[in-house]
C-alpha positions as CSV (number, residue, x, y, z in Angstrom):
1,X,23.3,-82.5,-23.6
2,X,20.4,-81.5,-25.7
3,X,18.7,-79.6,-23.2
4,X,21.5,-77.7,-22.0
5,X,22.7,-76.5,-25.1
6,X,19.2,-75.4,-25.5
7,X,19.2,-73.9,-21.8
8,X,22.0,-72.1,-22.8
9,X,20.9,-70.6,-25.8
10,X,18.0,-69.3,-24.8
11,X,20.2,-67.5,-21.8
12,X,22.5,-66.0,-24.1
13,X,19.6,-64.5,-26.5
14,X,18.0,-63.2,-23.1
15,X,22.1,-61.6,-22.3
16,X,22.1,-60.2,-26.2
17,X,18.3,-58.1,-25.6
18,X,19.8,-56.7,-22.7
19,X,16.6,-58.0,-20.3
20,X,18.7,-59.0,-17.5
21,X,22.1,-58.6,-16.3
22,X,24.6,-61.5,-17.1
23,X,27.9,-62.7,-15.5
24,X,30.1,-64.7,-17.6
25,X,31.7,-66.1,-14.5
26,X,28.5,-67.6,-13.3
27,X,28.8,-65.7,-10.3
28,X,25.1,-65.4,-9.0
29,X,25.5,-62.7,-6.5
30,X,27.2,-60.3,-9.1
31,X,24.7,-61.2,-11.3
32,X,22.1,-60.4,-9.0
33,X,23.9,-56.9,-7.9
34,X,24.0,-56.0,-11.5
35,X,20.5,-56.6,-12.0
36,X,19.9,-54.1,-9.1
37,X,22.2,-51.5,-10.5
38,X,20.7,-51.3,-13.9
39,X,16.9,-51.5,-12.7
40,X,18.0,-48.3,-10.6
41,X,19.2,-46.3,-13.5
42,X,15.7,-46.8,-15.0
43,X,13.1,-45.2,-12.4
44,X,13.1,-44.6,-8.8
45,X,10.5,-46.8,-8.4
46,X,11.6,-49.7,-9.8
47,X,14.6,-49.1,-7.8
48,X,12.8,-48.8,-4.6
49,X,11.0,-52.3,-5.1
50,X,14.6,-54.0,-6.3
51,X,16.7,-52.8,-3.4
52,X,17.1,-55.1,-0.5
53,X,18.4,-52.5,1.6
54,X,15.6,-50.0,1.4
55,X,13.6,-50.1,4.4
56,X,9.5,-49.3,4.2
57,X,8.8,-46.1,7.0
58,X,6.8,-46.9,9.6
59,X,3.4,-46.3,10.5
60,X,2.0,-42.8,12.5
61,X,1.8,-42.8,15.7
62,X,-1.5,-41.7,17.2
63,X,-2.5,-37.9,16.7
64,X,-0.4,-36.2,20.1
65,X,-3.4,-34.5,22.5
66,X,-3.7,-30.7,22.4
67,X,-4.0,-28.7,25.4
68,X,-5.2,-24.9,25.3
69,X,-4.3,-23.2,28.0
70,X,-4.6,-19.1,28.7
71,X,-6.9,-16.5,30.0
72,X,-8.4,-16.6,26.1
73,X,-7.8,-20.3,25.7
74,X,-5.2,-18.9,22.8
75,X,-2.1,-21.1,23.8
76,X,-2.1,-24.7,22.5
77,X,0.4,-27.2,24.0
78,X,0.9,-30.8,22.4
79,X,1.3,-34.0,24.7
80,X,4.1,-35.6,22.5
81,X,6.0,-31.9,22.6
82,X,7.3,-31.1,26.3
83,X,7.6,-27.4,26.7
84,X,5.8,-27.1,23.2
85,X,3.7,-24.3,23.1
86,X,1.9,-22.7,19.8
87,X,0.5,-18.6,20.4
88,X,-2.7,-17.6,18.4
89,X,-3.8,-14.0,18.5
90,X,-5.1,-11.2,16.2
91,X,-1.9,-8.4,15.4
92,X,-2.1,-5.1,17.8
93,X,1.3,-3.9,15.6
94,X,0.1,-0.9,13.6
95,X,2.4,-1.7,10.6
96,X,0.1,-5.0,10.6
97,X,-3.0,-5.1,8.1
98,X,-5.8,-4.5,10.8
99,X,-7.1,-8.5,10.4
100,X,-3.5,-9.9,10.8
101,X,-3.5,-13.5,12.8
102,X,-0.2,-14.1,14.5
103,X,1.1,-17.6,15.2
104,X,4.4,-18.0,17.0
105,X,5.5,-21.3,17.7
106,X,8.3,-22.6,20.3
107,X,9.9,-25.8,21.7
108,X,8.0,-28.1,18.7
109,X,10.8,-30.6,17.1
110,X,12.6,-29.4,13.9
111,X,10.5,-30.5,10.7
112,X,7.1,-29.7,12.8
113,X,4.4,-28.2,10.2
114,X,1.6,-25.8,11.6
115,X,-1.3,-25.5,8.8
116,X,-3.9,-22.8,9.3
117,X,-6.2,-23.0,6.6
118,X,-4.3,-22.9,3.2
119,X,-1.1,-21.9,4.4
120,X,1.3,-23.6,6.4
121,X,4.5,-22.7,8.3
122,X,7.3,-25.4,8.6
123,X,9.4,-25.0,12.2
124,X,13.0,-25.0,13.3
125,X,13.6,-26.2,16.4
126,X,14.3,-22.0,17.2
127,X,10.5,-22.2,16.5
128,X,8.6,-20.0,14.2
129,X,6.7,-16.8,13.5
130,X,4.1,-16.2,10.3
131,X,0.9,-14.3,9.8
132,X,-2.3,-15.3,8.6
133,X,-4.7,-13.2,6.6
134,X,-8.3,-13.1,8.0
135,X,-10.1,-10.3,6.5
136,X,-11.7,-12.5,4.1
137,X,-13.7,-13.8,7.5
138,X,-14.3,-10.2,8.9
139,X,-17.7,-8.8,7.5
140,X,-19.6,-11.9,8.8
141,X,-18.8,-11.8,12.1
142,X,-21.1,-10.8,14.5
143,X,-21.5,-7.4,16.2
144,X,-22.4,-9.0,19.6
145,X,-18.4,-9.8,19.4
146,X,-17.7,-6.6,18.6
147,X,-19.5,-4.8,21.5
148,X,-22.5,-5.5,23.7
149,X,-24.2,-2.9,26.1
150,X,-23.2,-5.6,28.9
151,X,-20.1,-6.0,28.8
152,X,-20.1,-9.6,30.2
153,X,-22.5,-10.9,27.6
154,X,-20.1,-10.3,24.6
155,X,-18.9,-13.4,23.3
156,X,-15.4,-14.1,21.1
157,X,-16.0,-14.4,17.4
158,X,-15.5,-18.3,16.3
159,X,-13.0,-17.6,12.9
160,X,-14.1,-20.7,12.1
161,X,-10.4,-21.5,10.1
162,X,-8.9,-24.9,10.1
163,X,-6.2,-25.7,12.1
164,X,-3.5,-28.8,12.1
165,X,-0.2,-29.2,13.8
166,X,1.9,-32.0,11.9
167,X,5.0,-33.4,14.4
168,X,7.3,-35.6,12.5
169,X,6.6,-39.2,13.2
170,X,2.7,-38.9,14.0
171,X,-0.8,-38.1,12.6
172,X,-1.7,-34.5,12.8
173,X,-3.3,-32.6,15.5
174,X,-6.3,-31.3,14.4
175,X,-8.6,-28.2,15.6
176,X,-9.1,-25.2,14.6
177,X,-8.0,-21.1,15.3
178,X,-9.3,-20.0,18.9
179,X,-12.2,-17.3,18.7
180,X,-11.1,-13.9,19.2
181,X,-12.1,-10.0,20.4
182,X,-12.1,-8.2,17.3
183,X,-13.1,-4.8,19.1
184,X,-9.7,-3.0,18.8
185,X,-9.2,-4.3,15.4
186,X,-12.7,-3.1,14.1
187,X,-12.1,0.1,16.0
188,X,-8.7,0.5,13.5
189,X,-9.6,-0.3,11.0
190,X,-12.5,1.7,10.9
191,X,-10.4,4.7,11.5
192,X,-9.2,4.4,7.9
193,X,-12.9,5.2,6.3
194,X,-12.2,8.6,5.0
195,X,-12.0,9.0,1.1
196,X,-12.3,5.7,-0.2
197,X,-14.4,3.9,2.5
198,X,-14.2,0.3,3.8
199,X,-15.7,-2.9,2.2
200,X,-15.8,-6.6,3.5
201,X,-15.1,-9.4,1.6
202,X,-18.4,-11.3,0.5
203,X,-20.6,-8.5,2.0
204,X,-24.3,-7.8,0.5
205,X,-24.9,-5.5,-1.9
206,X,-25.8,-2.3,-0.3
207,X,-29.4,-1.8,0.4
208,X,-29.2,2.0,1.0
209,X,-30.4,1.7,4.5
210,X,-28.8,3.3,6.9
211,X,-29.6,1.8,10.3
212,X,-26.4,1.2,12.5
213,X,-24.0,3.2,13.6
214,X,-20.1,2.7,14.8
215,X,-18.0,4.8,17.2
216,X,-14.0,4.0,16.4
217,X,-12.0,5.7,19.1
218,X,-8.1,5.6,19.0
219,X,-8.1,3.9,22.0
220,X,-10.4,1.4,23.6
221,X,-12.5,-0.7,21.7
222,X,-15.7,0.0,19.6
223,X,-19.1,1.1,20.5
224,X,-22.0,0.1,18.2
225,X,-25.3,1.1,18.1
226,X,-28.4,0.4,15.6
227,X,-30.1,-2.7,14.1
228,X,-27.1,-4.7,12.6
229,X,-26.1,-8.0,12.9
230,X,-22.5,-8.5,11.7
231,X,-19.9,-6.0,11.0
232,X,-20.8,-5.3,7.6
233,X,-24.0,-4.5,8.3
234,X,-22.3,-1.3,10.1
235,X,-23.3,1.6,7.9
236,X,-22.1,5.1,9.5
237,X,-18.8,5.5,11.7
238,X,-18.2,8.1,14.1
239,X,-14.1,9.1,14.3
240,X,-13.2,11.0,17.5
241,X,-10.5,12.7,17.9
242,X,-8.5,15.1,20.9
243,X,-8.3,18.6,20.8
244,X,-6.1,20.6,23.2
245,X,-7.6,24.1,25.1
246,X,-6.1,25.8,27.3
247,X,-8.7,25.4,30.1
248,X,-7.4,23.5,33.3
249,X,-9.1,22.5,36.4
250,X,-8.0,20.9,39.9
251,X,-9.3,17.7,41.2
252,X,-8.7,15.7,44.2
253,X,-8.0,11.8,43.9
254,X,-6.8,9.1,46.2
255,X,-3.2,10.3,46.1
256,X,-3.8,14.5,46.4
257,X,-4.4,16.7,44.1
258,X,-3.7,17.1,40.6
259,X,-3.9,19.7,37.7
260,X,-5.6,18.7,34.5
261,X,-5.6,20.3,31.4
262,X,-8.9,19.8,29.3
263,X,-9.4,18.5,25.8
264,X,-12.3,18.4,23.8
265,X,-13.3,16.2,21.2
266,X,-13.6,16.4,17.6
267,X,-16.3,14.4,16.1
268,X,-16.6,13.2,12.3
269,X,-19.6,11.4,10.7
270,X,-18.7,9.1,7.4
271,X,-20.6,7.1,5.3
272,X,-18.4,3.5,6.0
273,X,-18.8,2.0,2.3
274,X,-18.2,5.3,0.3
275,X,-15.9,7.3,2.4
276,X,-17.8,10.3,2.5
277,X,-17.8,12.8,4.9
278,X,-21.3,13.8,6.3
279,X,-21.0,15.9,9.0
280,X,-18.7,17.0,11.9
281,X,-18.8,18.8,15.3
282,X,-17.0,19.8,18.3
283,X,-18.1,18.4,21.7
284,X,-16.8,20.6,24.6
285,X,-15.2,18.8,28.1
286,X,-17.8,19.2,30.8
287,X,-15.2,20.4,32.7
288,X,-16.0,18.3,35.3
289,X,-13.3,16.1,37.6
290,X,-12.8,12.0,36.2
291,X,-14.0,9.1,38.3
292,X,-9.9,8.3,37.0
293,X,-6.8,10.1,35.1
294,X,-3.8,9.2,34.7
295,X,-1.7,12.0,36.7
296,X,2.7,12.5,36.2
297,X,4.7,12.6,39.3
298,X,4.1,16.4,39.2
299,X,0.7,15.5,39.7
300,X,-0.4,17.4,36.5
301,X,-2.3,15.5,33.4
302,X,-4.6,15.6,30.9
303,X,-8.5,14.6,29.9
304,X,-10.3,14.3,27.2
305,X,-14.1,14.2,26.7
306,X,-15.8,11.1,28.1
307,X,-16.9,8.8,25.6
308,X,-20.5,8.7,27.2
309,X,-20.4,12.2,26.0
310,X,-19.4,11.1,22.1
311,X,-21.8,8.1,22.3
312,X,-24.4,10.1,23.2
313,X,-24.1,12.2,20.2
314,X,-23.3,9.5,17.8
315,X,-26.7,7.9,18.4
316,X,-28.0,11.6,17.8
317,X,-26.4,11.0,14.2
318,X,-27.7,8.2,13.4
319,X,-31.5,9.5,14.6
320,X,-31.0,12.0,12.0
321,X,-29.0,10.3,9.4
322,X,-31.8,6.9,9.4
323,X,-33.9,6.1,6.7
């Protein structure tokens, strides 16, 4: 009787501090469902640990096997992902910064994550569509990417950006961006010298020599000449442009005859880190017939100055121009 009493005492000064939950009934499984609901109101994780019902998630499944498939290698598809497919390509859209990576995203399951370096997209299962910003890589790359006087020795620029693709329910996918011709996207942006001039990210401090030389045509990509390396080394940029006459000559092609009117070219010489405008000059068409034009159904059409002619006097410029 003695140690009862004593049993009892001790429970009822344990009820009074409020430590555990009591049942006056003696009822042990309300008791122990109380106990549960009051550790819950405290913290989540006490809560977690307390509840019998929660269930621990379970482990990743293996990282899913990436395939990249495309001309460019620029189109990755994911083993555990039928019909999956993830684009990766720099932005031709003119409203686009010039060093705009595009990544669209289809067929991946809803809750997918794509993380390119230190951004990430999550996808719908509509897909997805977000740009990345890779200016901050553009100086460094290498000309030889940019052009190369054989055409078939130029080699895709490595980005070198990180690259994972999370699907729910497995380790991520990892990689990295696929390389890239940055020759139309040099060419634009190096359109925009005039006035204010164009500076990489993280490029030296200017040296004062002037040594290389860029032609940045509207269309087609870039022609470089002189002793850099990488694109900020490029130090003087050529900017052609069309301008109409009213000359006209006749050539025969494949298909007949066709009327051309002539254009010749505009040339301007800038200084690419200031902006400044060092020279210009009009180069006059040969008036010569094209290897190619493009003719109308009319069979009339128009040609501009070849750009063997331009190159020609860009490297002129920059003979003069050196120091």
């Amino acid at each position: 009787m003695l140690r009862n009493s004593l049993t009892s005492s001790i429970a009822l000064a344990v009820c009074a501090a409020g430590l555990v939950a009591c049942n006056s009934g003696g009822d042990k499984d309300k008791a122990g469902t109380s106990t549960a609901k009051s550790m819950a109101g405290s913290s989540p994780a006490s809560a977690a640990a307390s509840d019998s019902k929660a269930k621990p998630a379970g482990p990743l499944k293996p990282a899913p096997s990436g395939t990249w498939t495309g001309y460019y290698k620029n189109k990755l598809h994911l083993s555990a992902a039928p019909g999956s497919e993830i684009w990766f390509y720099l932005s031709s859209i003119r409203n686009d910064a010039p060093w705009t990576f595009i990544i669209t995203a289809k067929k991946l399951p809803s809750g997918s994550r794509i993380v390119v370096g230190d951004k990430s997209l999550v996808v719908s299962g509509k897909g997805g569509y977000f740009h990345y910003d890779v200016s901050a890589k553009a100086g460094a790359l290498p000309l030889s990417s940019v052009y190369h006087k054989r055409a078939y020795k130029k080699k895709r620029a490595d980005l070198n950006i990180a690259l994972e693709v999370h699907l729910p329910g497995y380790k991520p996918f990892v990689g990295k961006l696929p390389t890239v011709d940055p020759a139309d996207t040099v060419a634009r942006q190096l359109r925009d010298v005039p006035d204010e001039g164009i500076k990489f990210a993280g490029e030296p401090a200017d040296d004062g020599k002037r040594d290389t030389i860029a032609m940045a045509p509207r269309y087609g990509g870039t022609y470089i000449f002189g002793k850099g390396k990488k694109i900020w080394d490029i130090d003087l940029v050529v900017v052609p442009s069309a301008i109409a006459t009213d000359r006209k000559i006749t050539c025969r092609f494949t298909r007949g005859t066709a009327t051309l009117s002539l254009r010749d070219a505009k040339v301007t010489l800038y200084d690419r880190r200031s902006g400044k405008k060092l020279t210009e000059a009009t180069i006059k068409h040969s008036g010569r017939c094209p290897y190619v034009a493009t003719v109308k159904r009319d069979n009339t059409g128009t040609n501009g100055v070849s750009s063997r002619a331009i190159r020609a006097w860009a490297r002129k410029a920059l003979a003069k121009y050196r120091n």
